[in-house]
SEMAR-786782 format. One record per residue (C-alpha): residue in one letter; x, y, z. Coordinates in steps of 0.5 Angstrom, whole numbers, padded with zeros to 4 digits, always signed. Layout:
N
AXYZ...
# end
This chain:
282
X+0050+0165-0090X+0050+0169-0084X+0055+0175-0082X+0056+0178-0075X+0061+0185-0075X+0064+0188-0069X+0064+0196-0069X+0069+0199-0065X+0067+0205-0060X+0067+0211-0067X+0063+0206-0070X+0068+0203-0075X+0067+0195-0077X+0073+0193-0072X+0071+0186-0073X+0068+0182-0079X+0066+0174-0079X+0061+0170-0081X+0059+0162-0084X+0055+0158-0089X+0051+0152-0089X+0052+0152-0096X+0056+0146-0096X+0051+0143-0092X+0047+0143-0097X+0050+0141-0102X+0052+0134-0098X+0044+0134-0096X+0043+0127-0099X+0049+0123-0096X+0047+0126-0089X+0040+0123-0090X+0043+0117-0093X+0047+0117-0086X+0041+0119-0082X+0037+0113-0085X+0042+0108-0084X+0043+0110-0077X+0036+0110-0076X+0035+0103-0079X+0042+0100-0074X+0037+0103-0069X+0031+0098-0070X+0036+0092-0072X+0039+0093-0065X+0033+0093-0062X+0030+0087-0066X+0036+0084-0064X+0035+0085-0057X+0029+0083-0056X+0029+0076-0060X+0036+0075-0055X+0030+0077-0049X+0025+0072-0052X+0031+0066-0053X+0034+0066-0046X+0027+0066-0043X+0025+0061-0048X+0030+0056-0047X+0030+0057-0039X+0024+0055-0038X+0025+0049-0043X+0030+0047-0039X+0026+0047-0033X+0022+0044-0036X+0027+0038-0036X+0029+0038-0031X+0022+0039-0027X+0021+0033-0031X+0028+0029-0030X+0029+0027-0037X+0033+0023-0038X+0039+0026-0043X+0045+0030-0042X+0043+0036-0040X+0048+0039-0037X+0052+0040-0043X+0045+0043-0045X+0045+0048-0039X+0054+0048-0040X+0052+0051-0047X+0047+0056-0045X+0052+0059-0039X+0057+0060-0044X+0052+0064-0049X+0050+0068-0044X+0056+0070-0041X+0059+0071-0048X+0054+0077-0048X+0058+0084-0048X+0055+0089-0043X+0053+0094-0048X+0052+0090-0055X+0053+0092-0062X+0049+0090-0068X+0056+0086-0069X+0056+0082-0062X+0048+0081-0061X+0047+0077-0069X+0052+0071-0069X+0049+0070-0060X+0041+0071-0062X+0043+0066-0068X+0046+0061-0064X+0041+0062-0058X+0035+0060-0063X+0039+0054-0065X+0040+0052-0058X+0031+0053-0057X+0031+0050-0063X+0035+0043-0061X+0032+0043-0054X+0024+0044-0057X+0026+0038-0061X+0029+0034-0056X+0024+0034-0052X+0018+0033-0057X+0022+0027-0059X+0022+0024-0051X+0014+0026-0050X+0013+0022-0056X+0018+0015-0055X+0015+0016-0047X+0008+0015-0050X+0009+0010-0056X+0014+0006-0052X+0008+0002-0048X+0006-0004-0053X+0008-0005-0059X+0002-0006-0063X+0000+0000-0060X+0007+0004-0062X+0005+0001-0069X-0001+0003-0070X+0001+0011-0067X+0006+0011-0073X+0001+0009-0078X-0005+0014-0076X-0004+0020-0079X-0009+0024-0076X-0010+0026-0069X-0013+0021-0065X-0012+0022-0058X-0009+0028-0053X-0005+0021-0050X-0001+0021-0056X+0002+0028-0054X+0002+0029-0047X+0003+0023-0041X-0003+0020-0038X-0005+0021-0031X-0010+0016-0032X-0016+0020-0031X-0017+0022-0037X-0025+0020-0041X-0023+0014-0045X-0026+0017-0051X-0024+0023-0055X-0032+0026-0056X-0030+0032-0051X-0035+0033-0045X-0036+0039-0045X-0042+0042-0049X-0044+0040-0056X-0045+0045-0062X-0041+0052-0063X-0037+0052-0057X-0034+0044-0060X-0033+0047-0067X-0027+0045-0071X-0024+0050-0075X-0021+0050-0081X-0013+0050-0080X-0011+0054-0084X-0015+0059-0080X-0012+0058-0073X-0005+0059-0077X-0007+0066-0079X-0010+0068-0073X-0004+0065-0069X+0003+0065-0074X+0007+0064-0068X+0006+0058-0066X+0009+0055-0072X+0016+0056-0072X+0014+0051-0065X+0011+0046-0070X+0016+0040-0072X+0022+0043-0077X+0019+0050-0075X+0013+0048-0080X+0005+0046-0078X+0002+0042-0084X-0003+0038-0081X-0007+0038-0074X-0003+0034-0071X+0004+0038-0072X+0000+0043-0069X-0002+0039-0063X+0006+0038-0062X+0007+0045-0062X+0002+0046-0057X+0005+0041-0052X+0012+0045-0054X+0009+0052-0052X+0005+0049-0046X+0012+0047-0043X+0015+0054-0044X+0010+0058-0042X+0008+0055-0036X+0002+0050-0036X+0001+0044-0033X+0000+0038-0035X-0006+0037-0032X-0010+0044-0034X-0008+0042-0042X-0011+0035-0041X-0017+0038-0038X-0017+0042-0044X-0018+0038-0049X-0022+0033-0045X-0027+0039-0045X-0026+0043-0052X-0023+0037-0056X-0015+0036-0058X-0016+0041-0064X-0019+0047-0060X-0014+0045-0054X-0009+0046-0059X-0012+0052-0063X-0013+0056-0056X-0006+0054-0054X-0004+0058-0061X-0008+0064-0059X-0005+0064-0052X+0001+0065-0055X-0001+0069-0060X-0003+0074-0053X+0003+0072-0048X+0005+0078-0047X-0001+0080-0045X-0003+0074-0040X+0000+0074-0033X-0001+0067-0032X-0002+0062-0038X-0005+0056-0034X-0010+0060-0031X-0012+0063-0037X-0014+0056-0040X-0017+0054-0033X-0021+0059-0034X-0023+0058-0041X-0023+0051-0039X-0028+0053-0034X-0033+0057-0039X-0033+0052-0044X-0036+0047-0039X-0041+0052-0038X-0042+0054-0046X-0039+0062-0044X-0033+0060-0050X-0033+0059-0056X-0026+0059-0059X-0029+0062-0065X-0029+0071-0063X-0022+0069-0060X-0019+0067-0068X-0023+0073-0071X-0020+0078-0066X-0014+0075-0068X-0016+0076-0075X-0017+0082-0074X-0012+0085-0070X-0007+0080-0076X-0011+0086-0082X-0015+0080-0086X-0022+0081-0087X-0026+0076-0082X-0032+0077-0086X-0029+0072-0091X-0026+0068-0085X-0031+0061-0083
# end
């Protein structure tokens, strides 16, 4: 506790008073548990804003994507649906508020994601119907035109044409998915299970971030579908640390023409940056 005293002009105590912090201490724990609580609202709030950030960026570019593209389908319902979402936003939010818009924000880039894959893959199988049934029947990747639209330029062959060796090695799946976790909530039903679910998320993620048709096509005809695919992974792994997505494949696309890239440092810094051990990585 703590005592102050106010002394008359003879020296007399005119004035007594004081406080104690006793009571404080006894209800140490629950301020703590407040505390505690306070802060854990503080970074759920945070985390909520951010996945509503990343949501409506997603979803805009998904739709320009669209519309850039003239898909056929009513997307102004789309667009309707994700004004209304927008809008509902308060302008300063709560925990309460943001939860049930980020949960319905992720739904909406969920469905437009899968509506779009569902037309890339009906606009590529939809030519010969041999052809449709013998993409349906194969179920490992043959071709990047199974994915994305031909511009009729593209080496008829799947053998990249880039230099051979470690530059075209193929990784092992299940390490370009430690390495790049991310680009599995673009998979089919937000899962990657097979090299072809990866190359679908691929084409998701190149819609979104920006890439061209063109620069991907390149890239695989150059790396090889997988590695194009891997390396797509990875630059979503680091877009918030990459201005421009396609100029950044271009100018991987470039050097592994040249044999300057290999897609294995990438993946074990990843690794790394993810904490596995890379020395048991291959």
């Amino acid at each position: 506790g703590k005592r102050y005293a106010r002394k008359t002009r003879d020296g007399a105590i005119g004035t007594a008073f004081g406080f104690s912090l006793a009571p404080l201490l006894a209800r140490s724990t629950e301020i703590e548990q407040f505390a505690a609580k306070a802060e854990a609202d503080r970074l759920e709030l945070q985390r909520l804003r951010e996945r509503l950030t990343l949501c409506r960026r997603d979803i805009a570019k998904l739709i320009d994507v669209v519309v850039e593209g003239e898909l056929p389908g009513d997307w102004a319902a789309v667009q309707e649906h994700f004004r209304t979402l927008v809008q509902s936003i308060p302008r300063a939010p709560g925990i309460d508020d943001l939860t049930p818009l980020v949960e319905a924000l992720e739904i909406l880039r969920e469905q437009v994601a899968n509506r779009l894959q569902t037309r890339v893959k009906r606009q590529e199988l939809s030519g010969n119907p041999d052809q449709t049934e013998r993409h349906i029947q194969e179920s490992k990747p043959e071709s990047i035109i199974e994915l994305e639209p031909r511009s009729g330029n593209e080496p008829s062959k799947r053998q990249p044409i880039g230099p051979v060796g470690e530059a075209n090695r193929i990784f092992p799946l299940g390490l370009v998915l430690k390495a790049c976790p991310e680009i599995v909530n673009y998979g089919p039903d937000g899962t990657v299970r097979s090299w072809r679910d990866l190359m679908i998320a691929a084409v998701t993620v190149r819609s979104m971030l920006g890439v061209y048709p063109s620069a991907y096509q390149e890239a695989c005809a150059v790396m090889g579908t997988e590695n194009a695919a891997a390396a797509m992974a990875c630059i979503l792994e680091r877009a918030g640390h990459i201005n421009s997505a396609g100029g950044y494949l271009r100018d991987l696309t470039a050097k592994a023409k040249q044999g300057r890239f290999s897609l294995g440092p990438m993946l074990m810094a990843l690794l790394r940056a993810n904490g596995f051990d890379v020395r048991s990585a291959s």
